[in-house]
SEKOL-94113 format. One record per residue (C-alpha): x, y, z. Coordinates in nm, 4 decimals, padded with zeros to 6 digits. Layout:
residues N
+----------+----------+----------+
|     east |    north |       up |
+----------+----------+----------+
|        X |        Y |        Z |
...
+----------+----------+----------+
This chain:
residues 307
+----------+----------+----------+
|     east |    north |       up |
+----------+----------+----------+
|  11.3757 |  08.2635 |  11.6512 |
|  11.7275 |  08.3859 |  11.5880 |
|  11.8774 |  08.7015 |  11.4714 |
|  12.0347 |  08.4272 |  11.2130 |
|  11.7192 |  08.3369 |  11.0604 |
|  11.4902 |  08.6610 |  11.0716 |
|  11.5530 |  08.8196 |  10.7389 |
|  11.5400 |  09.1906 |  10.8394 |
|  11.6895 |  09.3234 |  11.1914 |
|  11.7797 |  09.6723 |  11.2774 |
|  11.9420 |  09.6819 |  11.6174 |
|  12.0123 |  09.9923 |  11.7990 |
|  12.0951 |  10.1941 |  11.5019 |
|  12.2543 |  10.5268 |  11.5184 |
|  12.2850 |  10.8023 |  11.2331 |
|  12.4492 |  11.1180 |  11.2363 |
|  12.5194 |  11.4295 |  11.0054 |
|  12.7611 |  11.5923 |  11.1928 |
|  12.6648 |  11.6620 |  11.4946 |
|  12.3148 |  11.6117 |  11.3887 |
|  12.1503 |  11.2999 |  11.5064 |
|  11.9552 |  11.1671 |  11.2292 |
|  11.8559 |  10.8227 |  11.3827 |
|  11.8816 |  10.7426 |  11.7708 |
|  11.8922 |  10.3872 |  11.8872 |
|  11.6190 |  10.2440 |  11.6397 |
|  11.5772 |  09.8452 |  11.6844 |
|  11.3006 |  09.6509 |  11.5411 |
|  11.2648 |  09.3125 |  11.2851 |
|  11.0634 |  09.1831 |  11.0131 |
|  11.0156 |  08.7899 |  11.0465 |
|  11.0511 |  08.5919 |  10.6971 |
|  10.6761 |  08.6679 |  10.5423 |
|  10.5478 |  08.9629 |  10.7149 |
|  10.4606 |  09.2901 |  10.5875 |
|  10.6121 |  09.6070 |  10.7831 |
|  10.5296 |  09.9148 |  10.7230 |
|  10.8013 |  10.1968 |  10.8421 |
|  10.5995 |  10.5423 |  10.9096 |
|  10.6837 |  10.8790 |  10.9637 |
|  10.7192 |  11.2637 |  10.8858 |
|  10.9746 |  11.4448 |  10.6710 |
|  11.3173 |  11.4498 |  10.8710 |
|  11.1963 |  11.1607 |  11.0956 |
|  11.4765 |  10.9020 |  10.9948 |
|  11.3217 |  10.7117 |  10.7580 |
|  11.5680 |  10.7222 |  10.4847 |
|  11.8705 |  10.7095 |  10.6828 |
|  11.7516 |  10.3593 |  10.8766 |
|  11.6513 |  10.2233 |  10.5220 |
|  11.9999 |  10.3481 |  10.3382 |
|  12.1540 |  10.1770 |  10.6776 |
|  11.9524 |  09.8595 |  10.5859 |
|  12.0755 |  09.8042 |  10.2435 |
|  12.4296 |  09.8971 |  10.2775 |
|  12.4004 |  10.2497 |  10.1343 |
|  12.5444 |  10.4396 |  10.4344 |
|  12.7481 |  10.3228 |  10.7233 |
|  12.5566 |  10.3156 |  11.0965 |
|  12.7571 |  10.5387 |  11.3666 |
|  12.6794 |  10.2633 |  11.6014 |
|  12.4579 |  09.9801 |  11.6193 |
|  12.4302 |  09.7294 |  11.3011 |
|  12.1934 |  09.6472 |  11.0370 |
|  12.1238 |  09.2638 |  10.8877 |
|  11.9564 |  09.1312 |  10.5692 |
|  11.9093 |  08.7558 |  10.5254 |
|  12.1508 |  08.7432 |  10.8591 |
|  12.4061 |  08.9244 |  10.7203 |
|  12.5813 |  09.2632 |  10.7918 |
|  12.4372 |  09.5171 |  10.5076 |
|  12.7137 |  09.7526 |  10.4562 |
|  13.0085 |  09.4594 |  10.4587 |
|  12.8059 |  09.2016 |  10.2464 |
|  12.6362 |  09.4234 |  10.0760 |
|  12.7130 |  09.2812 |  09.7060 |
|  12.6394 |  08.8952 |  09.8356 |
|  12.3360 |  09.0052 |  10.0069 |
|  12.1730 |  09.1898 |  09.7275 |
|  12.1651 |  08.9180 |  09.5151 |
|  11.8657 |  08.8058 |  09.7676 |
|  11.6991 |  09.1521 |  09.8158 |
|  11.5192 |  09.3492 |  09.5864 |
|  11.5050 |  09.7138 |  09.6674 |
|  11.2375 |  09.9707 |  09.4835 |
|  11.3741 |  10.3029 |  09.5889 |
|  11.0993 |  10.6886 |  09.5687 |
|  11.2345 |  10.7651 |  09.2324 |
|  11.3484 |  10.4384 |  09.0410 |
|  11.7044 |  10.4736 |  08.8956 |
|  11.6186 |  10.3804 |  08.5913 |
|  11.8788 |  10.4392 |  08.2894 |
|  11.6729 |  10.7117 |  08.0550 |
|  11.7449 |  10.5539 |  07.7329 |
|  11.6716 |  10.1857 |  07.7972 |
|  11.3121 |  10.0154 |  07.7451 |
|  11.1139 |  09.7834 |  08.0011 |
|  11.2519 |  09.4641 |  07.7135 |
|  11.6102 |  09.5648 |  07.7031 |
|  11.5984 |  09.5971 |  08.1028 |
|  11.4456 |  09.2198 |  08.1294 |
|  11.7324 |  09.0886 |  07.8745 |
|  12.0128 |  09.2814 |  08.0933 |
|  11.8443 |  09.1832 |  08.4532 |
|  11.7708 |  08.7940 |  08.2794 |
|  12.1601 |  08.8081 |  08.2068 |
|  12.2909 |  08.9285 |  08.5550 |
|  12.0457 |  08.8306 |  08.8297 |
|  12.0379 |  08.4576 |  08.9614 |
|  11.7044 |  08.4176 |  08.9640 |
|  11.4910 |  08.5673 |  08.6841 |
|  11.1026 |  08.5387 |  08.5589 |
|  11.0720 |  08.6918 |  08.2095 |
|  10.7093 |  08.5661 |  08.1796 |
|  10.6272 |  08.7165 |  08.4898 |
|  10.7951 |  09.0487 |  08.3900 |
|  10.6387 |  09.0628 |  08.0800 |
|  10.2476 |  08.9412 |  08.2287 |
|  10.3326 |  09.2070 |  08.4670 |
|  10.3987 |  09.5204 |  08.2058 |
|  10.0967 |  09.3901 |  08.0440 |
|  09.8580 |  09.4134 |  08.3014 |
|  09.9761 |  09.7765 |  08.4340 |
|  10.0233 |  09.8559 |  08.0556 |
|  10.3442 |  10.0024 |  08.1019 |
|  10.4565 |  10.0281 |  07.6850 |
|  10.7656 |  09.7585 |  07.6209 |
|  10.9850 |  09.9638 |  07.3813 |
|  10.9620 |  10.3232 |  07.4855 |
|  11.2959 |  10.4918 |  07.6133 |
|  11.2429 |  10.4844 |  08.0741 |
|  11.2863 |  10.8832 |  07.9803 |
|  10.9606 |  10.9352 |  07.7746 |
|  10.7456 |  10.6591 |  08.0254 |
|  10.5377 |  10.8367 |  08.2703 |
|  10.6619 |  10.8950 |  08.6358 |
|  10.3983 |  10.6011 |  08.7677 |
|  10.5219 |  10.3911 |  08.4449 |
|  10.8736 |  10.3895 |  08.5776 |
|  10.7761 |  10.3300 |  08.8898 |
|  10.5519 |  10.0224 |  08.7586 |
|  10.8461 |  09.8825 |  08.5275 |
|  11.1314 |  09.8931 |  08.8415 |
|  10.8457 |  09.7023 |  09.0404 |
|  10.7927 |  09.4886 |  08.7797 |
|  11.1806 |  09.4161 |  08.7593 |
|  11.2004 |  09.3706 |  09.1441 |
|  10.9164 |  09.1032 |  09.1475 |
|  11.0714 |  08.8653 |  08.8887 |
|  11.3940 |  08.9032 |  09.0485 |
|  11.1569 |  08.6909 |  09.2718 |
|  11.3614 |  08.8397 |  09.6293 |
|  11.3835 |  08.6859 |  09.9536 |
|  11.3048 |  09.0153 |  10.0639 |
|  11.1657 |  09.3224 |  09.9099 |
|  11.2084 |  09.6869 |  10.0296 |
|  11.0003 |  09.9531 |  09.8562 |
|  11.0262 |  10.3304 |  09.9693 |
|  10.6640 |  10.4909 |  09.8719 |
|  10.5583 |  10.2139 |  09.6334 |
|  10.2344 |  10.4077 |  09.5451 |
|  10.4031 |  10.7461 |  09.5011 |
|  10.2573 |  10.8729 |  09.1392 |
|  09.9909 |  10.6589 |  09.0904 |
|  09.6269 |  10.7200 |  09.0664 |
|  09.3987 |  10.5528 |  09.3659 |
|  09.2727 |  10.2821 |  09.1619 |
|  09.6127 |  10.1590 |  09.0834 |
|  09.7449 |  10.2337 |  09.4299 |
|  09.4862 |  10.0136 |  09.5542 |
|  09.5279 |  09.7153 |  09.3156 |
|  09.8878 |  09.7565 |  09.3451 |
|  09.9360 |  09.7328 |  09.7106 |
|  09.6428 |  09.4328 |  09.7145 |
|  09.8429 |  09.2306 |  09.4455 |
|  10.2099 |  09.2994 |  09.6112 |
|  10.0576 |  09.1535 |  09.9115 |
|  09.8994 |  08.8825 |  09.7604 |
|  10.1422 |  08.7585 |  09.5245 |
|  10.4350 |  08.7617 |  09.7931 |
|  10.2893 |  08.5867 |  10.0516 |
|  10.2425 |  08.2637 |  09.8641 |
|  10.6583 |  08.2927 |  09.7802 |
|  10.7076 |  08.3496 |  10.1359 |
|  10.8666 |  08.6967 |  10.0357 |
|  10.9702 |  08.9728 |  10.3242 |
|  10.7909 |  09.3400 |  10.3176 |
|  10.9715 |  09.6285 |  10.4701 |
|  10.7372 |  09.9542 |  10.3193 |
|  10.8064 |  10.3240 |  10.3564 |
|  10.4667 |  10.4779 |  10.2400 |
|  10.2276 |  10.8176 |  10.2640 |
|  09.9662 |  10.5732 |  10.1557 |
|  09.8460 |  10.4845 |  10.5118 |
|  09.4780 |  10.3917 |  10.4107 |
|  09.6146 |  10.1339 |  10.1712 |
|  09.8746 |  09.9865 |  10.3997 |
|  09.6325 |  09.9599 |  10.6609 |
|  09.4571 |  09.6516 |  10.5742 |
|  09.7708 |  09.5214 |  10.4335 |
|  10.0864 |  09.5608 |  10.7131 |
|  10.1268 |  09.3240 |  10.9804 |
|  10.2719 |  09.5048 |  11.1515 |
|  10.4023 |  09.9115 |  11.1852 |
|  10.6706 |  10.1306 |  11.3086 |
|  10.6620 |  10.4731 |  11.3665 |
|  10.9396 |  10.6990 |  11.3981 |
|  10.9487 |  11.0988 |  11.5404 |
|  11.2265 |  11.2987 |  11.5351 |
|  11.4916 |  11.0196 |  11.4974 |
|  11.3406 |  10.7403 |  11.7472 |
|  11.0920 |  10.4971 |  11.6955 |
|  10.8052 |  10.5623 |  11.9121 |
|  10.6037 |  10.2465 |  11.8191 |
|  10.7106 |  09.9245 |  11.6892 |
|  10.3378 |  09.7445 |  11.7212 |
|  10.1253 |  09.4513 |  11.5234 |
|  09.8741 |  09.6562 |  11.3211 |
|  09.6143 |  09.4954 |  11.4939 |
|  09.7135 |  09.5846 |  11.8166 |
|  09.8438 |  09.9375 |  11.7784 |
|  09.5008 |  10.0070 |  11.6021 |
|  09.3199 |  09.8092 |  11.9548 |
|  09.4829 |  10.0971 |  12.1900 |
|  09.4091 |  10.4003 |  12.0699 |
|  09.0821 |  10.5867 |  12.0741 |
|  08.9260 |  10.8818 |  12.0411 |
|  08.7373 |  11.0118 |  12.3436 |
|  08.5063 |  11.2940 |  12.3622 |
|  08.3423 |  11.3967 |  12.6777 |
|  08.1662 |  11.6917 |  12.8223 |
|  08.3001 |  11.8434 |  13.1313 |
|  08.1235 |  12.0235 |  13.4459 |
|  08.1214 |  12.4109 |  13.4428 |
|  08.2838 |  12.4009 |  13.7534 |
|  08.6197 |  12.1697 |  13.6094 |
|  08.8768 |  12.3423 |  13.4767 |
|  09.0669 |  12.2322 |  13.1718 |
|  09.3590 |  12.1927 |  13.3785 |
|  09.1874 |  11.9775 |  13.6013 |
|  09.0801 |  11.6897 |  13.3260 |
|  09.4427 |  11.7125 |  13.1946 |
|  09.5506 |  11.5873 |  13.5009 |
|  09.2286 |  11.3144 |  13.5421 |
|  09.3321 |  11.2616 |  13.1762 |
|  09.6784 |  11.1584 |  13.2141 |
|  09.6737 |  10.7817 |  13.2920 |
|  09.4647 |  10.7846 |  12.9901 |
|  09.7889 |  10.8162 |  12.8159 |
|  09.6984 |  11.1077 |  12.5498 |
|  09.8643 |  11.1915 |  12.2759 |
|  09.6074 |  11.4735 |  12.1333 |
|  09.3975 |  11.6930 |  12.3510 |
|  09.1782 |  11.9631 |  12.1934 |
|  08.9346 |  12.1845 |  12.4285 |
|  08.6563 |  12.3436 |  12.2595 |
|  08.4365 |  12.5213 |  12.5270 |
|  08.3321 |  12.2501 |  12.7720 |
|  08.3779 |  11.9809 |  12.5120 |
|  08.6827 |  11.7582 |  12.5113 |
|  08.8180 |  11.5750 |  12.1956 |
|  09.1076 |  11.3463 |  12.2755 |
|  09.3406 |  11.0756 |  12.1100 |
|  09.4359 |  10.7972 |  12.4163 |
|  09.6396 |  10.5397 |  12.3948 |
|  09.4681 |  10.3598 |  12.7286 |
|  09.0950 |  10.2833 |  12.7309 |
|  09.0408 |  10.0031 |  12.9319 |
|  08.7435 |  09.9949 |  13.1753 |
|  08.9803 |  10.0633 |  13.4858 |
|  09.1276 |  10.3665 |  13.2918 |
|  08.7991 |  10.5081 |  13.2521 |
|  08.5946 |  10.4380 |  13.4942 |
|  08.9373 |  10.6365 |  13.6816 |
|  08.8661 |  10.9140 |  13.4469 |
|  08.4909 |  10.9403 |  13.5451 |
|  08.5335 |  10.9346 |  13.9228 |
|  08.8614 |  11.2204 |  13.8930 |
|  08.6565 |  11.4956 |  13.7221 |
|  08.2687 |  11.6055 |  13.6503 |
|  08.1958 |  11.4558 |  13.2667 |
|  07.9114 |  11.4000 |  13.0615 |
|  07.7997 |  11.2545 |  12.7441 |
|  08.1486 |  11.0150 |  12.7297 |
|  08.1764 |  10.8221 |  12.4242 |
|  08.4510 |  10.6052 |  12.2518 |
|  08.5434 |  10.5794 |  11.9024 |
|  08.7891 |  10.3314 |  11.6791 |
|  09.0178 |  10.5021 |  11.4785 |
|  09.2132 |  10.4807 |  11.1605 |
|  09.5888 |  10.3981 |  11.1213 |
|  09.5927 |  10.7670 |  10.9279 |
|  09.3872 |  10.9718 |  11.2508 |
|  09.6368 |  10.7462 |  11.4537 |
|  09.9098 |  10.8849 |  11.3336 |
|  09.8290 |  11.2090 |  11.2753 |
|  09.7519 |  11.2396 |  11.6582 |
|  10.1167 |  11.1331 |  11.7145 |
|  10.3119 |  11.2913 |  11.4985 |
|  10.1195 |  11.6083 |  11.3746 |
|  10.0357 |  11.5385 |  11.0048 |
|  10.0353 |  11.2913 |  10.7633 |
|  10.3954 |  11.1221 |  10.6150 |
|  10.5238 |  11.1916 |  10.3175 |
|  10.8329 |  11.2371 |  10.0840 |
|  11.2426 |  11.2252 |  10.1457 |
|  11.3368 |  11.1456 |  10.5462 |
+----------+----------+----------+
């Protein structure tokens, strides 16, 4: 597939503050229908690669395309295509969810007023109030609502579930989902949400200190890691299954007494049965883990607001 036709690229992006590097050579896509979901911790680089993406801030080096097209030169063609549903909707305070779908029916080229209106319906987001006196997960619901019948080739939401109760998170992120894969609609998603993005990205990033450190399918990024726990011979030192644990490839390592608790990114039956024959264990077992534990072994804590 070509750059040309694969509706979001970033390739080898570089932000700076100064002489503060906010994003180092990030590159990944999003083919036309797939959901991505862009992870990370406060100050990871989040925010800069997304305001990159849309045209909001200019790349030091390395380039940015939307629909095959440079964001920050094409910026007003392009977002005629792309809907984007940024933390904290920018919402004018005085105007109401119906004067927003007669202004957005007037000026975007595609528009859906019944599904705008079905959509503040269902949520129950009230069709007259002032955006100032709605609720903080009411404006969020109306600006999604807006971005949907826009009906976008591609959709970028930054924390789409930021606000809302877990019922609504839930529904909201199963419907999103749902709805824009039969238009054949493209997902970039900045969330905290990671248990309801889990069973819904196809595939993640995640970024650390300015770098992405993983740009995997969900399904496979979720396939290599596991938690091992093991019990180790009075006679081993923890030093000792450090080292047998290396090829492993760990990315968490917690020692309590003789027992061993790590996060490994290599499990295979080679890697192990390495691990066994290296150092005196015990009582080895294996577990799955979430995308959450997952990421919390790599990057310290869970993700969450500006980056």
């Amino acid at each position: 597939m070509s750059v040309s036709t694969v509706p979001v690229v970033v390739d080898q992006l570089h932000v700076r503050y100064g002489r503060v590097t906010a994003v180092d050579d990030v590159s990944f896509s999003v083919p036309k229908s797939e959901v991505y979901a862009l992870l990370g911790r406060n100050g990871a680089g989040k925010s800069s690669t997304i305001q990159c993406l849309v045209g909001q801030r200019r790349a030091a080096a390395g380039e940015c395309l939307l629909l095959g097209k440079d964001a920050w030169r094409k910026r007003r063609m392009i977002m005629e295509r792309v809907c984007v549903v940024p933390e904290t909707p920018d919402l004018p305070p005085g105007i109401s969810a119906v004067e927003l779908g007669r202004f957005l029916g007037r000026v975007r080229p595609v528009w859906n007023a019944d599904d705008f209106h079905e959509r503040l319906e269902r949520v129950r987001v009230p069709r007259r109030l002032p955006a100032q006196r709605l609720s903080k997960g009411q404006r969020r619901q109306l600006a999604l609502a807006a971005a949907l019948a826009a009906e976008p080739e591609v959709l970028i939401l930054d924390d789409p579930t930021l606000g809302l109760d877990a019922v609504v998170r839930r529904t909201l992120l199963e419907e999103l989902v749902g709805e824009l894969a039969d238009r054949g609609t493209t997902i970039l998603v900045t969330t905290h949400d990671l248990a309801g993005i889990e069973g819904i990205a196809d595939r993640v990033g995640i970024m650390h200190e300015g770098r992405l450190v993983y740009d995997e399918t969900m399904e496979g990024l979720k396939a290599r890691f596991r938690r091992l726990r093991c019990v180790h011979g009075a006679e081993t030192s923890t030093e000792a299954v450090g080292a047998a644990l290396a090829p492993l490839e760990p990315a968490e390592v917690r020692h309590v007494g003789a027992v061993v608790d790590a996060v490994v990114g290599r499990a295979d039956e080679a890697a192990i049965a390495g691990f066994r024959a290296a150092v005196d264990i015990t009582d080895l077992e294996l577990e799955a883990l979430s995308l959450e534990e997952i990421f919390v072994a790599l990057c310290g804590e869970e993700p969450g607001g500006e980056s």
